[in-house]
N, C-alpha and C positions, 0 to 999 in steps of 0.2 A: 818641301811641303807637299802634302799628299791632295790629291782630288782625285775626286771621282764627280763628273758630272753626266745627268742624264739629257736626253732629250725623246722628242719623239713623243710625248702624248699629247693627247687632244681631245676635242669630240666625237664620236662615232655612233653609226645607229647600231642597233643591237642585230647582230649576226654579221658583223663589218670584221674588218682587222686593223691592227697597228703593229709598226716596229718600234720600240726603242731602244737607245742605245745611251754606254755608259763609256765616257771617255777618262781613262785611269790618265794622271801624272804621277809621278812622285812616288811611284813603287816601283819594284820588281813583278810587273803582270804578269809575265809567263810565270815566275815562279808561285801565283797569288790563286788558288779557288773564289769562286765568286759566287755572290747569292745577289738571287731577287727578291725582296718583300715586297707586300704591299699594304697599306693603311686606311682601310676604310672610315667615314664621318662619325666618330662615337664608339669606334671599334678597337681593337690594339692591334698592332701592326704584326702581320704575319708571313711565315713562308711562302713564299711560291717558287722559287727555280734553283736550280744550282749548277754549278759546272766546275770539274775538276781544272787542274792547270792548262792541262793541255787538251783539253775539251773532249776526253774519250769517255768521260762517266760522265753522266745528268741525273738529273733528281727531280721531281716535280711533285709540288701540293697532289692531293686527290680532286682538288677543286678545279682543276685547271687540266690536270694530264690530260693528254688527246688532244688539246687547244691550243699550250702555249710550247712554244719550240726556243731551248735557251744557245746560243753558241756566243762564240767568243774567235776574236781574232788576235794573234798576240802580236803579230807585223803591227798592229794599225793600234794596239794597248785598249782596245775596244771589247764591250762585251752586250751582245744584242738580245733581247727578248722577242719573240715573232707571236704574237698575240693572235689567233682567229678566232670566230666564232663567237665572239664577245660578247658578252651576256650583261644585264643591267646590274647583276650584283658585283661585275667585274669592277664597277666604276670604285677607285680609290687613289692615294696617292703611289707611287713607285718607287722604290727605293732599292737602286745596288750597292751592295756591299763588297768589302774583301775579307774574304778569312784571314783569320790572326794567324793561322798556322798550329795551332792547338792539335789539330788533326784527332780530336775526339768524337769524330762520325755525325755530331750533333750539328748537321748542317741547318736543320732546322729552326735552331736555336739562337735568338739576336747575340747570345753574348758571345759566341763563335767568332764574330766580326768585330774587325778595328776600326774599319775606315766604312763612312756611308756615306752617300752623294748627300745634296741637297734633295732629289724626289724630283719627281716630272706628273702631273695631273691626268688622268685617263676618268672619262666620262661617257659611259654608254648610256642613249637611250632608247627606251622601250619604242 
């Protein structure tokens, strides 16, 4: 049985940071690319991070690049997001993914992924 669970968010004022993290069971993680979305209140859940298998390529929304720092540790089946500069639009829910293995570049894309945590809450504010 596959999980992916997060943790790591919470409240923070606006220009603070967080780390979260997504604990994989039940796959092959090194062999897995991962995504971060995230799902703001009223909003559809979007891109923000990506990380090849073995974490030499990244990808990051426009909204975020400069800010958020994605890595991944495959010893520990972990994959971290490093949040700064957190801004109050930041605030949504979290969601890591695993790529299906599709490997159609469309990293951005929810249907790329098979497997997606439960979500972890991040809350900036002004």
């Amino acid at each position: 049985q596959v999980q992916l669970v997060e943790s790591g968010g919470g409240l923070v004022q606006a220009g603070g940071s967080l780390r979260l993290s997504c604990a994989a069971s039940g796959l092959a993680f090194s062999a897995r690319p991962m995504g971060w979305f995230r799902q703001a209140p009223g909003k559809e859940r979007e891109f923000a991070a990506y990380i090849t298998n073995r974490g030499r390529n990244t990808y990051y929304a426009d909204s975020v690049k400069g800010r958020f720092t994605v890595s991944r540790d495959n010893a520990k089946n972990t994959v971290y997001l490093q949040m700064n500069s957190l801004k109050p639009e930041d605030t949504a829910v979290y969601y890591c993914a695993a790529d299906s293995g599709k490997y159609s570049g469309r990293y951005y894309d929810l249907a790329e992924y098979d497997y997606w945590g439960q979500g972890t809450q991040v809350t900036v504010s002004s």
